[in-house]
Structures are given as structure tokens and as C-alpha cells.
ZADO-1210 file (C-alpha; in nm, 4 decimals, padded with zeros to 6 digits):
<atoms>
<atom x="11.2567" y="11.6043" z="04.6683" code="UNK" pos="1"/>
<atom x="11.1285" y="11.8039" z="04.9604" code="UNK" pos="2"/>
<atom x="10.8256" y="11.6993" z="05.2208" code="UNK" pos="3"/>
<atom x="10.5620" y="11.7554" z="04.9307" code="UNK" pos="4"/>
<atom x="10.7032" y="11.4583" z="04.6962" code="UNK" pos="5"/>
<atom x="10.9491" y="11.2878" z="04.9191" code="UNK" pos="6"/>
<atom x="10.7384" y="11.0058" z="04.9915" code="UNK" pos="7"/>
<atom x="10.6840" y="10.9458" z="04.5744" code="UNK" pos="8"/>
<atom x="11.0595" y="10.8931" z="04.5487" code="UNK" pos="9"/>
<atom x="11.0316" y="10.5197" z="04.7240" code="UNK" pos="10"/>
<atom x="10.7711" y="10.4838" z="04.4871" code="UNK" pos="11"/>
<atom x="11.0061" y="10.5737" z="04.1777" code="UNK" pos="12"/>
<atom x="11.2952" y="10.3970" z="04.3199" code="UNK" pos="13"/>
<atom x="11.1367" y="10.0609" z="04.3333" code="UNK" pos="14"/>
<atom x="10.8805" y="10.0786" z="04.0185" code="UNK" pos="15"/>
<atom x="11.0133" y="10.3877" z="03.8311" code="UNK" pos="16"/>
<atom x="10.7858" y="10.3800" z="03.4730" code="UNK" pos="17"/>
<atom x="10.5608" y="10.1255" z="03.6126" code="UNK" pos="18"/>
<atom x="10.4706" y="10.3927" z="03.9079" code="UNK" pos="19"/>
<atom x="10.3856" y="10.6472" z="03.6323" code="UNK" pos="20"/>
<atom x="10.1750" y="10.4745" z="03.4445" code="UNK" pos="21"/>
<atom x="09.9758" y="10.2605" z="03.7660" code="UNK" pos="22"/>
<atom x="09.9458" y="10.6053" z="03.8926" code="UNK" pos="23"/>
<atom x="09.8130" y="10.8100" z="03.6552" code="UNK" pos="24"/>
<atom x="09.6335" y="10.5353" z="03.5071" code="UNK" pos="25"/>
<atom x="09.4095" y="10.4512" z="03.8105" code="UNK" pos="26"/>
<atom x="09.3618" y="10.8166" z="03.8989" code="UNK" pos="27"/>
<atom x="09.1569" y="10.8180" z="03.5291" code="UNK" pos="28"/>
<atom x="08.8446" y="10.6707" z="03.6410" code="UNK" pos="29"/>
<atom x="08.8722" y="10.7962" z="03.9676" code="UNK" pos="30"/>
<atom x="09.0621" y="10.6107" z="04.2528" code="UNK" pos="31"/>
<atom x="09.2288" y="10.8475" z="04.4534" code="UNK" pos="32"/>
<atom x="09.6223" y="10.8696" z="04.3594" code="UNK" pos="33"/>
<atom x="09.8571" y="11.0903" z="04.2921" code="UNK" pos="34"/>
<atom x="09.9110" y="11.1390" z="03.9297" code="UNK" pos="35"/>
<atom x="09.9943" y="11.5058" z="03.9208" code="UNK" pos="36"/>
<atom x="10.2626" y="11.4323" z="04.1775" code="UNK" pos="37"/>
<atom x="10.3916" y="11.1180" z="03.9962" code="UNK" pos="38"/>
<atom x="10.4713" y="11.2779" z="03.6867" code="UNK" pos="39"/>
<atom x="10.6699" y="11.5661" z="03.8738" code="UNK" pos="40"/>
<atom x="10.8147" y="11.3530" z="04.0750" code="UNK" pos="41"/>
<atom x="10.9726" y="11.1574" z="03.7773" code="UNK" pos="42"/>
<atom x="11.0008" y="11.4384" z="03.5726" code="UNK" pos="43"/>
<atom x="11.2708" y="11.5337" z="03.8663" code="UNK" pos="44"/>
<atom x="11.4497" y="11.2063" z="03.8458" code="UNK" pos="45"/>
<atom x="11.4642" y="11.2319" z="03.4543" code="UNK" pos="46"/>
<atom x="11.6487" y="11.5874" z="03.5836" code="UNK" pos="47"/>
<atom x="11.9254" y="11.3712" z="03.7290" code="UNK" pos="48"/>
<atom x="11.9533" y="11.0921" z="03.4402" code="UNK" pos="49"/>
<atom x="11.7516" y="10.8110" z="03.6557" code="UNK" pos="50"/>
<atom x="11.4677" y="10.8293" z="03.4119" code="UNK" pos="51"/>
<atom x="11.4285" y="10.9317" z="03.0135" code="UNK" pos="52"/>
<atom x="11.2174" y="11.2595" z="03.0582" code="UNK" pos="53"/>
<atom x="11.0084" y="11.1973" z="02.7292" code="UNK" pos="54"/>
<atom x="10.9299" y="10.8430" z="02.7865" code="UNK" pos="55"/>
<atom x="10.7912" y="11.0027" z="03.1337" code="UNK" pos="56"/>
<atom x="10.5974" y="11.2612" z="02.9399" code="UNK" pos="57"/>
<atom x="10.4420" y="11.0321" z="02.7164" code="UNK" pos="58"/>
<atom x="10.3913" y="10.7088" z="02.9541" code="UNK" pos="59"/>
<atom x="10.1903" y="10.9874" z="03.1370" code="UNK" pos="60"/>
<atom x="09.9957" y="11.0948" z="02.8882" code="UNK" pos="61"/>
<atom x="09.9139" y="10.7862" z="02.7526" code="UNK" pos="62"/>
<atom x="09.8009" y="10.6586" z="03.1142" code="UNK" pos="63"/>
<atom x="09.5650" y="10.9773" z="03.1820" code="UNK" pos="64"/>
<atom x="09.4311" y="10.8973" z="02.8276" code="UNK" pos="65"/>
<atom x="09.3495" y="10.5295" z="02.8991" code="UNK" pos="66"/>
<atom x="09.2359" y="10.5755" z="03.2064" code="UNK" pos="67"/>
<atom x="08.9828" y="10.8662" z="03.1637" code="UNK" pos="68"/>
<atom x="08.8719" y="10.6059" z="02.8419" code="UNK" pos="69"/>
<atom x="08.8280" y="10.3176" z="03.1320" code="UNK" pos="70"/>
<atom x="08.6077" y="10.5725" z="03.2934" code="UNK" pos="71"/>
<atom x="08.4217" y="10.6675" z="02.9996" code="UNK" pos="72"/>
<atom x="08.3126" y="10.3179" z="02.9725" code="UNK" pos="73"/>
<atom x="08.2133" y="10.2985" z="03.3265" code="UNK" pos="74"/>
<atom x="07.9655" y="10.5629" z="03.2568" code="UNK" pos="75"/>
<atom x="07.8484" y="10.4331" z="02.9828" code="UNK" pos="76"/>
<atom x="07.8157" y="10.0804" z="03.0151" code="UNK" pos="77"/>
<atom x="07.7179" y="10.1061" z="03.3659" code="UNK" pos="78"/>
<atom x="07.5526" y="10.4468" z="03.3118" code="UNK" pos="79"/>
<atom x="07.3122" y="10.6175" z="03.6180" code="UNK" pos="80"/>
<atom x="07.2247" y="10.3148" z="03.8177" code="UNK" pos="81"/>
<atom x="07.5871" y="10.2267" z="03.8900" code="UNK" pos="82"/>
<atom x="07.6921" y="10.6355" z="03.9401" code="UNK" pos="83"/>
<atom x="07.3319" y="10.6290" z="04.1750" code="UNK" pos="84"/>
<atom x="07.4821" y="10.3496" z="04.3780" code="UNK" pos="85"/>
<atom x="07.8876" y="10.4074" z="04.3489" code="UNK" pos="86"/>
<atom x="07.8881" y="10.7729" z="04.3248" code="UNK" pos="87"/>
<atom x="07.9203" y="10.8760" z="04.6413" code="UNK" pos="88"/>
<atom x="08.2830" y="10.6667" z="04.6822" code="UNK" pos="89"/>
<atom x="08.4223" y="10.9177" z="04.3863" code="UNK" pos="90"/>
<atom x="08.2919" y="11.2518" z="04.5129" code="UNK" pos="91"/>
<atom x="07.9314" y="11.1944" z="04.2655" code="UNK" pos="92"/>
<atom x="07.6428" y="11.2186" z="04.5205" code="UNK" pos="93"/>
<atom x="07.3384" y="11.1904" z="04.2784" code="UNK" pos="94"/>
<atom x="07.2897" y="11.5847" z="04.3106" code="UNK" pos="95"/>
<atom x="07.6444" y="11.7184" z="04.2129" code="UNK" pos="96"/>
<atom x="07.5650" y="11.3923" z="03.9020" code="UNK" pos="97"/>
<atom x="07.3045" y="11.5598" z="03.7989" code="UNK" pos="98"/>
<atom x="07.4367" y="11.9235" z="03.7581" code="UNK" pos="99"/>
<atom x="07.7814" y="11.7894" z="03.5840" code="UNK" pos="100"/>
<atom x="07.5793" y="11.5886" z="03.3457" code="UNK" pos="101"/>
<atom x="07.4309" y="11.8801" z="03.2204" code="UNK" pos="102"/>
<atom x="07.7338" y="12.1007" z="03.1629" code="UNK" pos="103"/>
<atom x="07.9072" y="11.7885" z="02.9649" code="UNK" pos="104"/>
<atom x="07.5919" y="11.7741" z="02.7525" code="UNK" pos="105"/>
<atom x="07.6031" y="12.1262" z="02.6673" code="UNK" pos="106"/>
<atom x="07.9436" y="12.2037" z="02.7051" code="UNK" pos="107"/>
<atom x="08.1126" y="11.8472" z="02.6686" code="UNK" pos="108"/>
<atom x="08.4223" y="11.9454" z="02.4648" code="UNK" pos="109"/>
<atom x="08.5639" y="12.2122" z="02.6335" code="UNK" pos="110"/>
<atom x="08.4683" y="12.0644" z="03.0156" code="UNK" pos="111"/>
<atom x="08.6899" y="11.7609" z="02.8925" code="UNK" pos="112"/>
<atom x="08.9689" y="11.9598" z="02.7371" code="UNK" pos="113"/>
<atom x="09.0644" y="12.1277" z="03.0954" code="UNK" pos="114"/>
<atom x="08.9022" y="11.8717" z="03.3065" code="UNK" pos="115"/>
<atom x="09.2441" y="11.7335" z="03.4313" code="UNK" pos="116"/>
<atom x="09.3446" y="12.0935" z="03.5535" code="UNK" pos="117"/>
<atom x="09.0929" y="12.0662" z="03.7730" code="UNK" pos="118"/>
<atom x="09.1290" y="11.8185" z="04.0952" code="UNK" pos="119"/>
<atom x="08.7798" y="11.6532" z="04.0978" code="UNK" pos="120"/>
<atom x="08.6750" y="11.6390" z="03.7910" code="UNK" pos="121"/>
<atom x="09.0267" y="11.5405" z="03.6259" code="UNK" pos="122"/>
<atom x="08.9428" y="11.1609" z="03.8500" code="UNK" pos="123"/>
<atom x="08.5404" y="11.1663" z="03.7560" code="UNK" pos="124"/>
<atom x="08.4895" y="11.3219" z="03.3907" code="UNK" pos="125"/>
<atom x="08.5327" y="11.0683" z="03.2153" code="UNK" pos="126"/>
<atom x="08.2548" y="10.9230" z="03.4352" code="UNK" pos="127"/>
<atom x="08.0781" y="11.1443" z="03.3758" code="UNK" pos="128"/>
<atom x="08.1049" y="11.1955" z="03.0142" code="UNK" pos="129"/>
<atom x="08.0017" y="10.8435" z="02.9657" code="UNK" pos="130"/>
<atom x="07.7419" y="10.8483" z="03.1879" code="UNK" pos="131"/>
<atom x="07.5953" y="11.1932" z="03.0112" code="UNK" pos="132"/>
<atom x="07.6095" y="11.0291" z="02.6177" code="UNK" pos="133"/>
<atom x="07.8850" y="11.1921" z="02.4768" code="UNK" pos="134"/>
<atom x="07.9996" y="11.0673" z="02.1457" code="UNK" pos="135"/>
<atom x="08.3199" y="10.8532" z="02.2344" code="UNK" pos="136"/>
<atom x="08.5166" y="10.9355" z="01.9383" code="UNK" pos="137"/>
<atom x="08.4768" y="11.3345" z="02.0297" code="UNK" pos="138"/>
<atom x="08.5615" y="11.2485" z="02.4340" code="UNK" pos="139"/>
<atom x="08.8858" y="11.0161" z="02.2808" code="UNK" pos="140"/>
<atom x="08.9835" y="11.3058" z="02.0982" code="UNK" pos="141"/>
<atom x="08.9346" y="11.5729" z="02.3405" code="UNK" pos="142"/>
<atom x="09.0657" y="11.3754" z="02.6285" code="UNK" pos="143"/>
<atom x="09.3839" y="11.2791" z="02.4337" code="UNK" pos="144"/>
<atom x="09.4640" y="11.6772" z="02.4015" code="UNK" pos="145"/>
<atom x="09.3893" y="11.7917" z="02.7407" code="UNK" pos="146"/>
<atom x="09.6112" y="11.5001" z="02.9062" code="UNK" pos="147"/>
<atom x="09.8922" y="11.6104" z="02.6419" code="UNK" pos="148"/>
<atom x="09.8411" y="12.0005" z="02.7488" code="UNK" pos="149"/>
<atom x="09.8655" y="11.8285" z="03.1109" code="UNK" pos="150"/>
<atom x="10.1668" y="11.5743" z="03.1719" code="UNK" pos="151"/>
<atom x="10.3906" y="11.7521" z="02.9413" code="UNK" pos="152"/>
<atom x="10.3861" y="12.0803" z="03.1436" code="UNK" pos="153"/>
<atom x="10.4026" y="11.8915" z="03.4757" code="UNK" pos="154"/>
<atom x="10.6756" y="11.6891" z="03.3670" code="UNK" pos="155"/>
<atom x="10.8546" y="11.9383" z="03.2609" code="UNK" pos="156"/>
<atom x="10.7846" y="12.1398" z="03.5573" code="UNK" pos="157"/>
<atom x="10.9954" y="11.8501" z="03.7327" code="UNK" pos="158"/>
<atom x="11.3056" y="11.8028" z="03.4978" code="UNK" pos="159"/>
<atom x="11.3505" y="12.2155" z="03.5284" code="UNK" pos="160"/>
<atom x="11.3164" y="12.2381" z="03.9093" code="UNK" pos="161"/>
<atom x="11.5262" y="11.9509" z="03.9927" code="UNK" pos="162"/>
<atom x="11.6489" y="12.0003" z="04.3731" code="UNK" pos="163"/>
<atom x="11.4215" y="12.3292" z="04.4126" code="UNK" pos="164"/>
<atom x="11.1169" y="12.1598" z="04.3068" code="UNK" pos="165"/>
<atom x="10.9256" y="12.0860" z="04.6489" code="UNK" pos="166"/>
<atom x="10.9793" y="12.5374" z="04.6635" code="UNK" pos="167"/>
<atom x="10.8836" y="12.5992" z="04.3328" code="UNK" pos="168"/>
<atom x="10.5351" y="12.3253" z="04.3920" code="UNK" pos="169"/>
<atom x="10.4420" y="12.5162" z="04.7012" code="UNK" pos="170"/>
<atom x="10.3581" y="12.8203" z="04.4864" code="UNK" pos="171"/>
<atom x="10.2330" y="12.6511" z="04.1950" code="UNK" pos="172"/>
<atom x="09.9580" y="12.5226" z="04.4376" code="UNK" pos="173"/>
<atom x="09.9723" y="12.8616" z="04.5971" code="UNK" pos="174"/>
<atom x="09.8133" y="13.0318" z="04.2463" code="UNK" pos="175"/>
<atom x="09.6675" y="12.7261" z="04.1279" code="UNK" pos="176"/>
<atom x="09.3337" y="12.8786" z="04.2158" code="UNK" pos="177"/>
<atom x="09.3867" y="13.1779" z="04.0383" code="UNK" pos="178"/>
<atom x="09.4618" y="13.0031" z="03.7129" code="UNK" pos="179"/>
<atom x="09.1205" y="12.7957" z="03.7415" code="UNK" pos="180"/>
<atom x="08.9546" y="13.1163" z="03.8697" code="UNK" pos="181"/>
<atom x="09.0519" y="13.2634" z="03.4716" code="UNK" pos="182"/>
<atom x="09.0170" y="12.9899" z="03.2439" code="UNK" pos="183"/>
<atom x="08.6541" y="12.9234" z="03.4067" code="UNK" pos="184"/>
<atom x="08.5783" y="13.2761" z="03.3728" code="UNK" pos="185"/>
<atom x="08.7325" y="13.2501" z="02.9847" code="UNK" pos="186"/>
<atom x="08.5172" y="12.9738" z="02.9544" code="UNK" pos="187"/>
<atom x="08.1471" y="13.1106" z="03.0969" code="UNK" pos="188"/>
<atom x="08.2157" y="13.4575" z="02.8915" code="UNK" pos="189"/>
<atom x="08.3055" y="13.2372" z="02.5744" code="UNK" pos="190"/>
<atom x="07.9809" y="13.0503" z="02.6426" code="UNK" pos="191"/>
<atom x="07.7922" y="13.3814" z="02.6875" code="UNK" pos="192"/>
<atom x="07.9037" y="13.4992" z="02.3801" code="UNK" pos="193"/>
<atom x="07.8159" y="13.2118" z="02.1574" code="UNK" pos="194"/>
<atom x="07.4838" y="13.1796" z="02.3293" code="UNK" pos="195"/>
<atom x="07.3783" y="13.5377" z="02.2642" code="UNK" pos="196"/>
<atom x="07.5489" y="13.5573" z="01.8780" code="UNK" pos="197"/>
<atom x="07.3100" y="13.2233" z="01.8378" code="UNK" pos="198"/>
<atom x="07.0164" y="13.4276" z="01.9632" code="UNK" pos="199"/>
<atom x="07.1270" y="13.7463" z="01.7867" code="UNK" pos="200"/>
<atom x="07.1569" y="13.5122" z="01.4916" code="UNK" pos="201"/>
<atom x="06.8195" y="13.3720" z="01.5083" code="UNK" pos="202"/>
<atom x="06.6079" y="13.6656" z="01.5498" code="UNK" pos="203"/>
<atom x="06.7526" y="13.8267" z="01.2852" code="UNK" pos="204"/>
<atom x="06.6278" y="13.5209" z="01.0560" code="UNK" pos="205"/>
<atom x="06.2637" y="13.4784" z="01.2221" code="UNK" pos="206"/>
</atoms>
């Protein structure tokens, strides 16, 4: 599979859906692992017949799920004194807390939607969610459709790349940027808008 997810296939060999769903599941409330990988990875052996590539698809998504819900309760159960003390082990120093608190609490929904697009905050928003008071049932709901708009296109990335796929990952990464770089500008100018039809909206009824 190439020097980029060569070392995974040991990994697959000897656990195979187990390493998916560890994987992915652990990389949910934020220990550092490879779940992107993982679920390329396998969706390359399901290319070859050594794995069933929509079991893969949903053991992933079912892992990110669970484990961004373990990491909602870790926020909220053990809320800021834990993230104060622990933080810093996840990438959460107090300060960068702080500011991603308030964009869940205004923008909770959507943040959680593309969180696991974005490495970072697709290991800590669940965290963070919890730790900000967001309604579980809305994080459950939201988290369950951004990890389904996430494994599936990974995994599929894998099963249709097969032998090319470490090629094809380089320049995935390559414009990986570029992809956040629109959907957060799609997100501030659908904020924008909202914010200033609210305001147009209200000073039209003072």
C-alpha cells in the first residue's frame, strides 16, 4: 500500500475489523491514532476481497460515532476543571478552550457536522461540545451525519484506488487545505448572512 499506509497493513493483517473500529474509536475522544488512515487502508483490502467493504464503511462510522459520544461525556461530566488540567495532552491549552467553546455555543451544529474533516478538532469536538453544553441529542445527531459524510468517502477512496492508493493519498493531502480553506469560508459567509438577515429582521420590527 505504498510508504504512506504500509505500516497499517500489519495492523489489518493481524486484527483486520477489530483495527477499524479500536482505531477510529479511540481517535473520538482524542488519543492520537490513525483513523483516517485505517479506514483507507481497509477500504484497500476490501479492494482485493480480504475485507467486506460495507462492513468497513459502517464499523467506521459507527466507531467515529461512539467515540466522539465517549468524548462528549468527557466534557460534560468532567466539564472545565478536567479540560483546565488534561487539555493540554489533546491540543486544548485553556486559551484555544476558551475560543472553541464559543464557536460550538454559537455555531454548535454545523462545527460538529464537518468537525471530522478537520485534523484537530475531528479528535477534540466532542470534548468540546460537552464541555460547552450542547444538547446531547442535537451533538448525537449531528455527529452521526458528519462521521457518515466521513468514513464512507474515505473508504471508498480505498476500495477505488486499490494498488495506486499511496499516489492518489499524496494529493488528496496535497489539496486537503484547499477544501477546508472553502467550506470554512462557506461557513463564515453563511454565518454572515444569517446574522445580518436577523438584524435586518429585527429593525424592521422595532
Amino acid at each position: 500500500m505504498g510508504d504512506v499506509l504500509g505500516p497499517l497493513a500489519a495492523v489489518l493483517d493481524r486484527y483486520g475489523y477489530l483495527a477499524v473500529l479500536g482505531l477510529v474509536f479511540v481517535e473520538g475522544f482524542g488519543l492520537p491514532a490513525p483513523g483516517q488512515l485505517i479506514l483507507i487502508a481497509a477500504g484497500a483490502y476490501a479492494s482485493t476481497g480480504r475485507l467486506n467493504v460495507v462492513l468497513v464503511a459502517v464499523l467506521g462510522w459507527a466507531a467515529a460515532t461512539a467515540g466522539d459520544n465517549v468524548g462528549f461525556a468527557i466534557g460534560h461530566f468532567g466539564g472545565r476543571p478536567l479540560l483546565r488540567r488534561f487539555g493540554r495532552y489533546v491540543l486544548l491549552p485553556e486559551h484555544r478552550l476558551r475560543r472553541a467553546e464559543d464557536m460550538f455555543q454559537r455555531h454548535g451544529a454545523k462545527l460538529v457536522t464537518v468537525a471530522r474533516f478537520v485534523d484537530g478538532l475531528r479528535q477534540t469536538n466532542g470534548v468540546i461540545a460537552g464541555s460547552a453544553g450542547m444538547p446531547w441529542w442535537q451533538f448525537l445527531t449531528f455527529n452521526a451525519l458528519g462521521a457518515a459524510l466521513w468514513a464512507g468517502p474515505w473508504v471508498t477512496v480505498g476500495y477505488l484506488a486499490g494498488r495506486h492508493l499511496n499516489d492518489l493519498y499524496q494529493r488528496i493531502r496535497h489539496y486537503e487545505l484547499y477544501v477546508i480553506g472553502v467550506v470554512t469560508v462557506a461557513v463564515v459567509a453563511f454565518v454572515v448572512y444569517r446574522t445580518l438577515r436577523s438584524r435586518s429582521a429585527n429593525s424592521n420590527t422595532a
